[in-house]
KENUTOR-820427 format. One record per residue: residue number from 1; y negated, x, z of N, C-alpha, C, O in turn; residue in three letters. Coordinates in nm, 3 decimals. Each point is the difference from the previous one (the first is absolute). Layout:
BEGIN
<node><pos>NUM</pos><n_y>Y</n_y><n_x>X</n_x><n_z>Z</n_z><ca_y>Y</ca_y><ca_x>X</ca_x><ca_z>Z</ca_z><c_y>Y</c_y><c_x>X</c_x><c_z>Z</c_z><o_y>Y</o_y><o_x>X</o_x><o_z>Z</o_z><code>ala</code></node>
...
% end
This chain:
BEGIN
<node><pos>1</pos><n_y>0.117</n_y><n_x>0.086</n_x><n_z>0.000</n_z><ca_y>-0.117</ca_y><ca_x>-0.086</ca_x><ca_z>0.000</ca_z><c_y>-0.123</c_y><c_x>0.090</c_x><c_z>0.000</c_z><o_y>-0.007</o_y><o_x>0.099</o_x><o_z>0.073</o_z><code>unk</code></node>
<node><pos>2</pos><n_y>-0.104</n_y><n_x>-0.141</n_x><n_z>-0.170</n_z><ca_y>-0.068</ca_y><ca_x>0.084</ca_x><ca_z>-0.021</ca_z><c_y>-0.148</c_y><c_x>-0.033</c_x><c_z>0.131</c_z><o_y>0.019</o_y><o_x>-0.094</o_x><o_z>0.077</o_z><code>unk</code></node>
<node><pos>3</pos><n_y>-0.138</n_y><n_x>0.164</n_x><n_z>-0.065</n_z><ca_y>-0.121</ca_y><ca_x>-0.025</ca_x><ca_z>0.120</ca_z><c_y>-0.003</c_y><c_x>-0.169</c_x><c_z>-0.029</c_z><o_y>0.046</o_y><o_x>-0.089</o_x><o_z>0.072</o_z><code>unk</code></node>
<node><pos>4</pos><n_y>-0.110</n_y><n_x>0.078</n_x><n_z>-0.188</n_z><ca_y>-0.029</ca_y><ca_x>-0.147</ca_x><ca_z>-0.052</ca_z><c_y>0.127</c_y><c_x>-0.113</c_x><c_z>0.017</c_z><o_y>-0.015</o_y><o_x>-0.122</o_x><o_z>0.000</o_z><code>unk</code></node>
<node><pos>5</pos><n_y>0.092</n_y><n_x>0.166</n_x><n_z>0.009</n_z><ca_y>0.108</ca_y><ca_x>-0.100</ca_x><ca_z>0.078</ca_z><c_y>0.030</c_y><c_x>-0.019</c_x><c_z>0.097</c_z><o_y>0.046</o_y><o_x>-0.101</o_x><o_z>0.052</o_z><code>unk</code></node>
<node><pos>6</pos><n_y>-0.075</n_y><n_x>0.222</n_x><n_z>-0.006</n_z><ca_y>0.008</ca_y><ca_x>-0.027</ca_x><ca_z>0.160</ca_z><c_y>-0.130</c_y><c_x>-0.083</c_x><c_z>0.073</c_z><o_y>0.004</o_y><o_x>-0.078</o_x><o_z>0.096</o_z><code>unk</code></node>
<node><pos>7</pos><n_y>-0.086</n_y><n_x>0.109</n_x><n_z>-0.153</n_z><ca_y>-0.114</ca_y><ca_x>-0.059</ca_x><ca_z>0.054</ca_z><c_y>0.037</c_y><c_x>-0.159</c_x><c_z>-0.026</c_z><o_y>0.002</o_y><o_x>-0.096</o_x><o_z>0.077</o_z><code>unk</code></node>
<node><pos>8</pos><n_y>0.031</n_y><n_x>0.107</n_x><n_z>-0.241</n_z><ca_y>-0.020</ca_y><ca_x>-0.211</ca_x><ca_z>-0.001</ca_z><c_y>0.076</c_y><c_x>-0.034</c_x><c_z>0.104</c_z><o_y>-0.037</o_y><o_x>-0.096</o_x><o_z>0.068</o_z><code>unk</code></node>
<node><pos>9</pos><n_y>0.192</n_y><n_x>0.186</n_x><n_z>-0.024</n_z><ca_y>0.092</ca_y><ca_x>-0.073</ca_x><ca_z>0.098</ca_z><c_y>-0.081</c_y><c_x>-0.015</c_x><c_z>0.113</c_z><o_y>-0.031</o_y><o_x>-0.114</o_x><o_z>0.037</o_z><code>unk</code></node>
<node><pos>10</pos><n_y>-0.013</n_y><n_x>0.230</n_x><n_z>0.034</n_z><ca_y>-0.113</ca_y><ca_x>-0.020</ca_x><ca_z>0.144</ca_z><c_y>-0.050</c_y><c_x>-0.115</c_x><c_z>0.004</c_z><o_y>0.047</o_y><o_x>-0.089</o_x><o_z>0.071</o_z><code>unk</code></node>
<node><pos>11</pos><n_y>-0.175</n_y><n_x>0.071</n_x><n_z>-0.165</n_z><ca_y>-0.092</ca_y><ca_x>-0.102</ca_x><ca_z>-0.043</ca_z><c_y>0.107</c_y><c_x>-0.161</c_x><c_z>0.025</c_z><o_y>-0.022</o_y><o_x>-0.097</o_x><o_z>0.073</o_z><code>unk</code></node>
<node><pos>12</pos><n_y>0.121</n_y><n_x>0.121</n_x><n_z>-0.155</n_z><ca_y>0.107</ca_y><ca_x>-0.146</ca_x><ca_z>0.014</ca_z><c_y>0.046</c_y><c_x>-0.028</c_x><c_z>0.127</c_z><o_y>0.008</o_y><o_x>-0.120</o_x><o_z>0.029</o_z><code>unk</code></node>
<node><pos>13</pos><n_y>0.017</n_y><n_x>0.187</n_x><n_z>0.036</n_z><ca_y>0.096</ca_y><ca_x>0.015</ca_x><ca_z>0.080</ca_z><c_y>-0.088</c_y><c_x>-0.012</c_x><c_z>0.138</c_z><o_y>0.065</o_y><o_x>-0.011</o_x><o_z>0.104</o_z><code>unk</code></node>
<node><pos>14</pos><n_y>-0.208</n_y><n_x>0.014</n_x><n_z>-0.096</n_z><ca_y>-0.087</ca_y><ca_x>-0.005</ca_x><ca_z>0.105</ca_z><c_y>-0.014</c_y><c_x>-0.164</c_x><c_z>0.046</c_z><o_y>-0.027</o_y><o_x>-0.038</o_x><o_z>0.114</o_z><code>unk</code></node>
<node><pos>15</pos><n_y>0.052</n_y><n_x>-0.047</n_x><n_z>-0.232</n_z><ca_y>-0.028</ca_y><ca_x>-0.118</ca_x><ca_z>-0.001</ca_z><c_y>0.145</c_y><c_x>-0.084</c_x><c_z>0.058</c_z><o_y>0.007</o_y><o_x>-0.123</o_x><o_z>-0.006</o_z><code>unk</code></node>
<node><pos>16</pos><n_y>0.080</n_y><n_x>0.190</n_x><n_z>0.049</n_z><ca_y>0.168</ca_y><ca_x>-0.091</ca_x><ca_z>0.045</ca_z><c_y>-0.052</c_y><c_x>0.112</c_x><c_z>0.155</c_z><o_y>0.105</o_y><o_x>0.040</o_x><o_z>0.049</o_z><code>unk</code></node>
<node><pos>17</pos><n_y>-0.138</n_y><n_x>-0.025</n_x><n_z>-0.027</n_z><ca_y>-0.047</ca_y><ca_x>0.068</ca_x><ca_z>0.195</ca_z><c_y>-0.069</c_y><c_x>-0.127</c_x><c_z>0.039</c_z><o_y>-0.095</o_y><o_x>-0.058</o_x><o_z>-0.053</o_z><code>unk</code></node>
<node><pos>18</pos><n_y>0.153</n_y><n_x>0.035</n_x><n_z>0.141</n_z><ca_y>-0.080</ca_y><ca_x>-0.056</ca_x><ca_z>0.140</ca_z><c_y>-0.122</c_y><c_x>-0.028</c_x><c_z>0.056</c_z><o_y>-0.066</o_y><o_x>0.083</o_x><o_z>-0.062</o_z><code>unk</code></node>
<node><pos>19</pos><n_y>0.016</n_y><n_x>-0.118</n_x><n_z>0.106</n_z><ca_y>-0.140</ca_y><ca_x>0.043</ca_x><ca_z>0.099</ca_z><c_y>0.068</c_y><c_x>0.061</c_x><c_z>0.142</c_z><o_y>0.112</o_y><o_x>-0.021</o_x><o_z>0.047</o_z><code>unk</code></node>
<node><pos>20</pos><n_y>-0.218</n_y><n_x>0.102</n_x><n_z>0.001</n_z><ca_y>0.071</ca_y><ca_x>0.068</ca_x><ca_z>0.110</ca_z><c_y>-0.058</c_y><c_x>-0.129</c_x><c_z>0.085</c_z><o_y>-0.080</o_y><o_x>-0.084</o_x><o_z>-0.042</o_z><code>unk</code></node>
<node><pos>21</pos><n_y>0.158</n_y><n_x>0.095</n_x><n_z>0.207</n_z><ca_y>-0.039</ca_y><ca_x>-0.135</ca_x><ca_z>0.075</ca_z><c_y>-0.111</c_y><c_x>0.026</c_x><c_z>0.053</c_z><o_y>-0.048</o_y><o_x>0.113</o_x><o_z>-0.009</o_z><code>unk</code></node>
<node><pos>22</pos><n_y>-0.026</n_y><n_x>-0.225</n_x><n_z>0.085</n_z><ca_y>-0.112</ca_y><ca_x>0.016</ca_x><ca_z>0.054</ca_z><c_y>-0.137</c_y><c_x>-0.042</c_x><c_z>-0.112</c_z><o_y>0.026</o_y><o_x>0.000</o_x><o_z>-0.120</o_z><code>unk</code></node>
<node><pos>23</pos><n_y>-0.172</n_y><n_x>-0.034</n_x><n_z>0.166</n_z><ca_y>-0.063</ca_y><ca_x>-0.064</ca_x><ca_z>-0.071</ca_z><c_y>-0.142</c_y><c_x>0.118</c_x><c_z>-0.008</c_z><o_y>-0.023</o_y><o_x>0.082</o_x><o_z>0.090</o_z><code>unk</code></node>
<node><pos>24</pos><n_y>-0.042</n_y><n_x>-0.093</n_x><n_z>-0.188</n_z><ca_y>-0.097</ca_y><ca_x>0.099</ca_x><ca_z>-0.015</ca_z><c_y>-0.116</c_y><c_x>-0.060</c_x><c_z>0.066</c_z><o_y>-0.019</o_y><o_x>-0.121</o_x><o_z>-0.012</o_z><code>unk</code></node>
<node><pos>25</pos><n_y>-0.072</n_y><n_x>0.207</n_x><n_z>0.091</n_z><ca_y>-0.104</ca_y><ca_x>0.015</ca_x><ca_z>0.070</ca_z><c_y>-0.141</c_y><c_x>-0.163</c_x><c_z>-0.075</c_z><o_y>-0.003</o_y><o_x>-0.049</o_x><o_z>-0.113</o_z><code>unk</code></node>
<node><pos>26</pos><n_y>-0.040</n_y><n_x>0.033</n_x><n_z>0.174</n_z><ca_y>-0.124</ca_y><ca_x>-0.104</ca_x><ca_z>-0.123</ca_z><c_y>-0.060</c_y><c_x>0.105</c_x><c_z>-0.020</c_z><o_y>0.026</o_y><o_x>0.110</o_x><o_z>0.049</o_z><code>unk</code></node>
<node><pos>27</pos><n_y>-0.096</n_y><n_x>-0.133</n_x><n_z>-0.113</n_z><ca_y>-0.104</ca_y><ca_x>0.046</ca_x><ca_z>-0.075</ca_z><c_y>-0.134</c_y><c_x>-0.030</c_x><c_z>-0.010</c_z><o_y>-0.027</o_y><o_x>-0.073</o_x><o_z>-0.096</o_z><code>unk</code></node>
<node><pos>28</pos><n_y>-0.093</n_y><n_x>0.116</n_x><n_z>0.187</n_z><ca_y>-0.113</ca_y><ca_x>-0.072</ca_x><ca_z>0.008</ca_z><c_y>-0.090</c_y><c_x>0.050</c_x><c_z>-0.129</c_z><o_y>-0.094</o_y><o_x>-0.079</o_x><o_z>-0.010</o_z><code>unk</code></node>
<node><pos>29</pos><n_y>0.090</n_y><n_x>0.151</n_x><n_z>-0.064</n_z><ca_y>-0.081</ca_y><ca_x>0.043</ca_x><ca_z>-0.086</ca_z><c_y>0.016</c_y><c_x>-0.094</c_x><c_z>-0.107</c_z><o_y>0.093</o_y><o_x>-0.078</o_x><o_z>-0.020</o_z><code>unk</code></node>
<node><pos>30</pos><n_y>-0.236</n_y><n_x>0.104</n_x><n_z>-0.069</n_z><ca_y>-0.011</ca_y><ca_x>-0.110</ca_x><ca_z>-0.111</ca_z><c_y>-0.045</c_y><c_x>0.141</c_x><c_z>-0.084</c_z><o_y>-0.064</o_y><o_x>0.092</o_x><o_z>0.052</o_z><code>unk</code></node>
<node><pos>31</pos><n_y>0.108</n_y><n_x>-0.095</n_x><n_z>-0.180</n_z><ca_y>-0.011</ca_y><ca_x>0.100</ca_x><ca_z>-0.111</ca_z><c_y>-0.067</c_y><c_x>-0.088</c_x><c_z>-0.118</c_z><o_y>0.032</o_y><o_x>-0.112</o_x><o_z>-0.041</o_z><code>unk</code></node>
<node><pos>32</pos><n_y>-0.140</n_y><n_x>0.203</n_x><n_z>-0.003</n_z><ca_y>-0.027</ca_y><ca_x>-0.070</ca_x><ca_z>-0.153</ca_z><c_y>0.093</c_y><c_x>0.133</c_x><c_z>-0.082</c_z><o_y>-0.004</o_y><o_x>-0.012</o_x><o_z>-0.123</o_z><code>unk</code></node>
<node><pos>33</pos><n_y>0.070</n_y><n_x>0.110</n_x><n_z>0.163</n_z><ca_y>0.046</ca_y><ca_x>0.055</ca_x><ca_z>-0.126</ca_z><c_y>0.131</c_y><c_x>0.086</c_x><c_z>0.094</c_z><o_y>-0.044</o_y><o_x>0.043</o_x><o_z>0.107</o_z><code>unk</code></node>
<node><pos>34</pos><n_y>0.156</n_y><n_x>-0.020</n_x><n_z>-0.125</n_z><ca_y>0.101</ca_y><ca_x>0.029</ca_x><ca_z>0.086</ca_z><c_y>-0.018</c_y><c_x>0.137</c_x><c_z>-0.046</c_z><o_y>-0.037</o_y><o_x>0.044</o_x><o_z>-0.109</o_z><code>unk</code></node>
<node><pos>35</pos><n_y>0.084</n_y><n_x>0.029</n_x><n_z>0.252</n_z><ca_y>0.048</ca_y><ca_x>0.158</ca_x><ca_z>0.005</ca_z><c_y>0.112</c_y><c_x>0.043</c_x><c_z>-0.086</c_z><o_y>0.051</o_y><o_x>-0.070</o_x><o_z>-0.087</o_z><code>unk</code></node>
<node><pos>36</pos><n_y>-0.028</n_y><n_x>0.150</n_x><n_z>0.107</n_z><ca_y>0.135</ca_y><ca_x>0.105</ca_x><ca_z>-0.075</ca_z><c_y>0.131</c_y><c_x>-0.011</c_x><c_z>0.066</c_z><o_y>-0.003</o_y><o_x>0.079</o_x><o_z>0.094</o_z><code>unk</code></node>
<node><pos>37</pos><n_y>0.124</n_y><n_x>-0.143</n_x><n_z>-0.098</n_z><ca_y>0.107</ca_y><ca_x>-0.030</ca_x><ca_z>0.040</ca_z><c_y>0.061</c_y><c_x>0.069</c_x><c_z>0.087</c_z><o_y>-0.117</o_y><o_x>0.036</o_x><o_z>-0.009</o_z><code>unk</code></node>
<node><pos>38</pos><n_y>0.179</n_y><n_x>0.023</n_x><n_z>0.088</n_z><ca_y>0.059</ca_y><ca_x>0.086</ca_x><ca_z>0.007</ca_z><c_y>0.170</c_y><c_x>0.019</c_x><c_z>0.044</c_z><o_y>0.077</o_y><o_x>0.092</o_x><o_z>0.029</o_z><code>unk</code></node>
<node><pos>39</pos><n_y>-0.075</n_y><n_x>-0.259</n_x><n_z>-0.044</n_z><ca_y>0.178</ca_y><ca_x>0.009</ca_x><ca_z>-0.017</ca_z><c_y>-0.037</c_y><c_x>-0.168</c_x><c_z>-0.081</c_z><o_y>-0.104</o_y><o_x>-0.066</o_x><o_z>0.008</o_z><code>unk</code></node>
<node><pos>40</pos><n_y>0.232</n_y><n_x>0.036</n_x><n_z>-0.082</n_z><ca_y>0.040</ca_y><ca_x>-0.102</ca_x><ca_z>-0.023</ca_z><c_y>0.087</c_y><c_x>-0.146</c_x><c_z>0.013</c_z><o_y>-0.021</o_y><o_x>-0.118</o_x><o_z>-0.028</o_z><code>unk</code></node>
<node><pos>41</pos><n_y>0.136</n_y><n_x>0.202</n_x><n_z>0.090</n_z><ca_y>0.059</ca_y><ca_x>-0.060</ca_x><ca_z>0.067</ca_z><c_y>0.048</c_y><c_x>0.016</c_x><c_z>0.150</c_z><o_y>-0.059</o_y><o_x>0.097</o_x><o_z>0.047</o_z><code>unk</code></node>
<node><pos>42</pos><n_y>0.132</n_y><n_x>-0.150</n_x><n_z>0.034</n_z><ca_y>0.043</ca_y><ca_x>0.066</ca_x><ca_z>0.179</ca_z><c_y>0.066</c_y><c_x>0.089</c_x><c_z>-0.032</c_z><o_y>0.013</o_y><o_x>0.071</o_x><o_z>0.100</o_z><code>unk</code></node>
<node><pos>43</pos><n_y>0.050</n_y><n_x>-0.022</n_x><n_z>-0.199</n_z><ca_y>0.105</ca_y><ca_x>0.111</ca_x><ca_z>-0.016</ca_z><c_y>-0.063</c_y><c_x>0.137</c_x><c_z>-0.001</c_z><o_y>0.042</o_y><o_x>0.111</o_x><o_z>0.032</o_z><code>unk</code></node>
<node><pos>44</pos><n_y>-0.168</n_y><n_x>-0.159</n_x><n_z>-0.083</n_z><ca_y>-0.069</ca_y><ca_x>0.173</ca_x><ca_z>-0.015</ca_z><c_y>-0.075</c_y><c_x>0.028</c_x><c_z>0.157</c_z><o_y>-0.055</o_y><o_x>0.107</o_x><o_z>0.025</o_z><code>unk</code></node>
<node><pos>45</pos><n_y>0.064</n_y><n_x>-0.223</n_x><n_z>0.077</n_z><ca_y>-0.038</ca_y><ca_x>0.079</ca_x><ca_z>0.116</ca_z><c_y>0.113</c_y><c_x>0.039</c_x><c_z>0.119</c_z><o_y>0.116</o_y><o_x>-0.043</o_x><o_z>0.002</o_z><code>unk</code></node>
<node><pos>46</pos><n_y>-0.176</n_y><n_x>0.134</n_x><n_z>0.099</n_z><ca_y>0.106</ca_y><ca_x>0.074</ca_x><ca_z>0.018</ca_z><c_y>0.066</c_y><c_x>-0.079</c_x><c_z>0.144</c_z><o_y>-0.053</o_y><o_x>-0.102</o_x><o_z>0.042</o_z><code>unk</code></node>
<node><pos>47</pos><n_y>0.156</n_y><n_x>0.154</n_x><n_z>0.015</n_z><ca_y>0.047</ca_y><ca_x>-0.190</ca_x><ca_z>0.060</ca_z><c_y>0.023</c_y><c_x>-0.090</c_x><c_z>0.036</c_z><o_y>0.105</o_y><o_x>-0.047</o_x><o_z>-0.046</o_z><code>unk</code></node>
<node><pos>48</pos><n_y>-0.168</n_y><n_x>-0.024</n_x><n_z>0.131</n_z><ca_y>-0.030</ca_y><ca_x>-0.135</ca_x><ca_z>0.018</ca_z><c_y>-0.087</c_y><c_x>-0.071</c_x><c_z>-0.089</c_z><o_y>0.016</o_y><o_x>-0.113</o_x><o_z>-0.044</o_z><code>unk</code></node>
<node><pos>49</pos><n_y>-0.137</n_y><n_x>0.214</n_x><n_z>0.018</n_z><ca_y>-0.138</ca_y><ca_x>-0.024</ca_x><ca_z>-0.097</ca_z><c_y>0.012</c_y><c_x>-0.133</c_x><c_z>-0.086</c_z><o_y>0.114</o_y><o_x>-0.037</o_x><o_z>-0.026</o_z><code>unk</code></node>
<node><pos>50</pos><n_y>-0.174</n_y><n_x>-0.006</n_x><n_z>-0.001</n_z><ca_y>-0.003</ca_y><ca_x>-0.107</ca_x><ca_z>-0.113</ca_z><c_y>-0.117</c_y><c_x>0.064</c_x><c_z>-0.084</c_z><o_y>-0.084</o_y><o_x>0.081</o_x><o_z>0.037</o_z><code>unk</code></node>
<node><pos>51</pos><n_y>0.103</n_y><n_x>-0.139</n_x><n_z>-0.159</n_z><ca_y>-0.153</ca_y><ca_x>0.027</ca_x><ca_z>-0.076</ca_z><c_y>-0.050</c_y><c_x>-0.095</c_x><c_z>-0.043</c_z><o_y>0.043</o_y><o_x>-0.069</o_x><o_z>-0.092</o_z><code>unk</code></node>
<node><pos>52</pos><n_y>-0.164</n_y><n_x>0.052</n_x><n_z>0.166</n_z><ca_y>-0.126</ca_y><ca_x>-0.076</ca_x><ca_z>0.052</ca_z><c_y>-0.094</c_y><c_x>-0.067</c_x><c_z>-0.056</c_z><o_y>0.095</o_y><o_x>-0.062</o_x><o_z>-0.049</o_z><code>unk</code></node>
<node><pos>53</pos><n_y>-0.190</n_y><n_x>0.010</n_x><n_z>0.005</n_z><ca_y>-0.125</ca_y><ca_x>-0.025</ca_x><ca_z>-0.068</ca_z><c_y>-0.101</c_y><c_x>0.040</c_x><c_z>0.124</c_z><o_y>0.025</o_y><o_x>-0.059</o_x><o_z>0.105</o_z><code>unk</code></node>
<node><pos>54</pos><n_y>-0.126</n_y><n_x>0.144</n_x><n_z>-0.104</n_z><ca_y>-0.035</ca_y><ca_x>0.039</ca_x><ca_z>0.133</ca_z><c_y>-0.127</c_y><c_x>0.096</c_x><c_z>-0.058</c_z><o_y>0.009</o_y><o_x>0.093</o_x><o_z>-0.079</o_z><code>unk</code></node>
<node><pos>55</pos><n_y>-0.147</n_y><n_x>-0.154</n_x><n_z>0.154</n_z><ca_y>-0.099</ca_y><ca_x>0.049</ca_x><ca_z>-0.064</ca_z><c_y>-0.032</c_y><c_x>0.032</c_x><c_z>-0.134</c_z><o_y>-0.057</o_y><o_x>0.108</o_x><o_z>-0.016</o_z><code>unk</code></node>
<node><pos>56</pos><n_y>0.091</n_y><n_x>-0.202</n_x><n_z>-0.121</n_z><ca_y>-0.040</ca_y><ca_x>-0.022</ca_x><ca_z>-0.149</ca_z><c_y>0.126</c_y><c_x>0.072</c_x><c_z>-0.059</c_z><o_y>0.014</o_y><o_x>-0.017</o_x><o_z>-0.121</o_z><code>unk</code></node>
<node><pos>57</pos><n_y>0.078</n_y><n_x>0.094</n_x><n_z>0.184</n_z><ca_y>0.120</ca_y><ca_x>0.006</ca_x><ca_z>-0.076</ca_z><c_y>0.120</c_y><c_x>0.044</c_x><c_z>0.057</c_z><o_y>-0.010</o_y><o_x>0.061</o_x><o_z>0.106</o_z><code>unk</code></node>
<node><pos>58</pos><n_y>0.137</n_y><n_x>-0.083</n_x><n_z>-0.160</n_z><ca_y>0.169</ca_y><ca_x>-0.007</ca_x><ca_z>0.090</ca_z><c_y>-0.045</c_y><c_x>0.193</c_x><c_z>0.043</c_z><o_y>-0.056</o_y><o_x>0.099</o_x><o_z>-0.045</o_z><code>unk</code></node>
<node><pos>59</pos><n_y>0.138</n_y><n_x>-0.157</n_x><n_z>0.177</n_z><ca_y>0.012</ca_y><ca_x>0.172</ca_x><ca_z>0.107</ca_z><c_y>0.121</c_y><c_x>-0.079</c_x><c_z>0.063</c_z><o_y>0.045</o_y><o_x>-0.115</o_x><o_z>-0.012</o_z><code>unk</code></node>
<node><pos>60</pos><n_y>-0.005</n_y><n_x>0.252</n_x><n_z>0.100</n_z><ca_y>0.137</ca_y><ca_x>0.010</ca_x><ca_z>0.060</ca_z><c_y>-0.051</c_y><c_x>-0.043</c_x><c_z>0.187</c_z><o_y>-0.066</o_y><o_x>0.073</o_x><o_z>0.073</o_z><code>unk</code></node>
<node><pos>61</pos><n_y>0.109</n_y><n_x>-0.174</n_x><n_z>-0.048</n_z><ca_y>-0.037</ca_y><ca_x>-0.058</ca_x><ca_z>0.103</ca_z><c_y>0.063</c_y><c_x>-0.022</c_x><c_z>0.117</c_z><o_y>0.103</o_y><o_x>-0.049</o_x><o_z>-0.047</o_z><code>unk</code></node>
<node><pos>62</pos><n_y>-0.080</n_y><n_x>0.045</n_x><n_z>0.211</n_z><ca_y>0.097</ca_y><ca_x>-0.048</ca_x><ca_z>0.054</ca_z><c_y>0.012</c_y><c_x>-0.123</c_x><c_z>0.023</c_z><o_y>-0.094</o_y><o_x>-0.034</o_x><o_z>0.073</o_z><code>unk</code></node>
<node><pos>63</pos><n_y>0.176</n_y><n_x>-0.071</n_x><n_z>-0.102</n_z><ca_y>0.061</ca_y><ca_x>-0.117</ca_x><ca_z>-0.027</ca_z><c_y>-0.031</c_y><c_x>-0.073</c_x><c_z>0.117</c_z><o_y>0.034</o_y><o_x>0.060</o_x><o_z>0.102</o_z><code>unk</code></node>
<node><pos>64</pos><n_y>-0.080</n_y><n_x>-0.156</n_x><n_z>-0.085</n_z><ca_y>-0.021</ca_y><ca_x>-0.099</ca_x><ca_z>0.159</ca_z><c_y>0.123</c_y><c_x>-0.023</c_x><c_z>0.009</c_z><o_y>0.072</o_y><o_x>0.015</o_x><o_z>-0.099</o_z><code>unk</code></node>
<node><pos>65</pos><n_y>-0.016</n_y><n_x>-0.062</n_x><n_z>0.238</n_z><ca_y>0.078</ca_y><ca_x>-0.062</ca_x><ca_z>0.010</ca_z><c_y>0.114</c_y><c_x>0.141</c_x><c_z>0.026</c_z><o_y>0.102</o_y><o_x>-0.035</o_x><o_z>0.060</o_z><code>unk</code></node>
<node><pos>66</pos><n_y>-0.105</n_y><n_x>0.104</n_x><n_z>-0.077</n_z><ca_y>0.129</ca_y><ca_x>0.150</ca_x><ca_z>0.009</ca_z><c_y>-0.035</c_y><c_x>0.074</c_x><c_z>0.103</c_z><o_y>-0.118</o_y><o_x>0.036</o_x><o_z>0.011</o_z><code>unk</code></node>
<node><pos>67</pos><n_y>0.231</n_y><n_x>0.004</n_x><n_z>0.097</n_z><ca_y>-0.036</ca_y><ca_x>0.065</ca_x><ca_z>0.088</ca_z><c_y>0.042</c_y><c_x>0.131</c_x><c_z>-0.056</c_z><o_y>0.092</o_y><o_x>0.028</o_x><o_z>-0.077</o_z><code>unk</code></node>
<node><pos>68</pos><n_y>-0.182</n_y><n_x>0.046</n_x><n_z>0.135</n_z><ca_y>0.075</ca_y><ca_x>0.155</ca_x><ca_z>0.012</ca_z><c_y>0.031</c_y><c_x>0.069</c_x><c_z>0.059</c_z><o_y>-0.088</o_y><o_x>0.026</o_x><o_z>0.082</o_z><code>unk</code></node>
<node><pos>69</pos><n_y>0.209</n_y><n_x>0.057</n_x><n_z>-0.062</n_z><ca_y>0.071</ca_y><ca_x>0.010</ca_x><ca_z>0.105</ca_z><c_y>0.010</c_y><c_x>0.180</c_x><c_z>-0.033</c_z><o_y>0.010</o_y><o_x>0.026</o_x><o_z>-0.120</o_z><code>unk</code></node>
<node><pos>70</pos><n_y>-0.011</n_y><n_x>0.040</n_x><n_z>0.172</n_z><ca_y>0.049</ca_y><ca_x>0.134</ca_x><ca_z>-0.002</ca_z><c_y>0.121</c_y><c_x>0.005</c_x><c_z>0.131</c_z><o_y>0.031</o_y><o_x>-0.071</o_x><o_z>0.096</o_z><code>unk</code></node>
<node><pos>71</pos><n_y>0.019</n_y><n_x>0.214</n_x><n_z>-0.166</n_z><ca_y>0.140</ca_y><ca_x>0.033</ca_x><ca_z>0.055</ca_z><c_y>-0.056</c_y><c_x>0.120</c_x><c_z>0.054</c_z><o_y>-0.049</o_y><o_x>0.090</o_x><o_z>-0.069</o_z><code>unk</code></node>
<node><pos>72</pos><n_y>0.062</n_y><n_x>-0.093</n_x><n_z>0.254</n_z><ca_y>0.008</ca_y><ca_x>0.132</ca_x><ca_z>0.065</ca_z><c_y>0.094</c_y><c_x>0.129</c_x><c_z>0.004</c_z><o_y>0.090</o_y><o_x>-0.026</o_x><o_z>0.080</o_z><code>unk</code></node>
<node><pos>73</pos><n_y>-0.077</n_y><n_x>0.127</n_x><n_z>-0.122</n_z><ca_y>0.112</ca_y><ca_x>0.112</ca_x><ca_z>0.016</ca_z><c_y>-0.061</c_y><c_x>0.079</c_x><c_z>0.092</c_z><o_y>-0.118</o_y><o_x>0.032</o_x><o_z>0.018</o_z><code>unk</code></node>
<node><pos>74</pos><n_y>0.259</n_y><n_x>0.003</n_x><n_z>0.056</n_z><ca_y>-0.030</ca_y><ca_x>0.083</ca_x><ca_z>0.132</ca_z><c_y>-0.011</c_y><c_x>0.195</c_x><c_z>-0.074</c_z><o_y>-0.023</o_y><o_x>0.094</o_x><o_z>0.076</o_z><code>unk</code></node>
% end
């Protein structure tokens, strides 16, 4: 499979994923012209993240509703 195929598969294959759980933050801002993206879907953030609409354009956000828990090692 050549770059260009792999990519259309990525591109295809982004759209049969999930949403990760949990609900994205509101959003109080009003935009007359949106920012620069910086993920597209929840998959491109890293993870719990969802990706967001959040101040005029999608960012990688922490999800309401999800606790987070870390693991202590002695």
């Amino acid at each position: 499979m050549n770059l260009a195929g792999i990519v259309a598969f990525v591109q295809t294959t982004s759209f049969f994923l999930p949403d990760k759980i949990g609900t994205c933050p509101p959003d109080p801002f009003w935009c007359k012209v949106p920012g620069r993206d910086l993920c597209s879907i929840d998959y491109d953030c890293p993870g719990v993240q969802k990706c967001c609409y959040f101040k005029c354009r999608k960012v990688c956000k922490d999800p309401l509703g999800i606790v987070h828990r870390s693991i202590n090692t002695l």
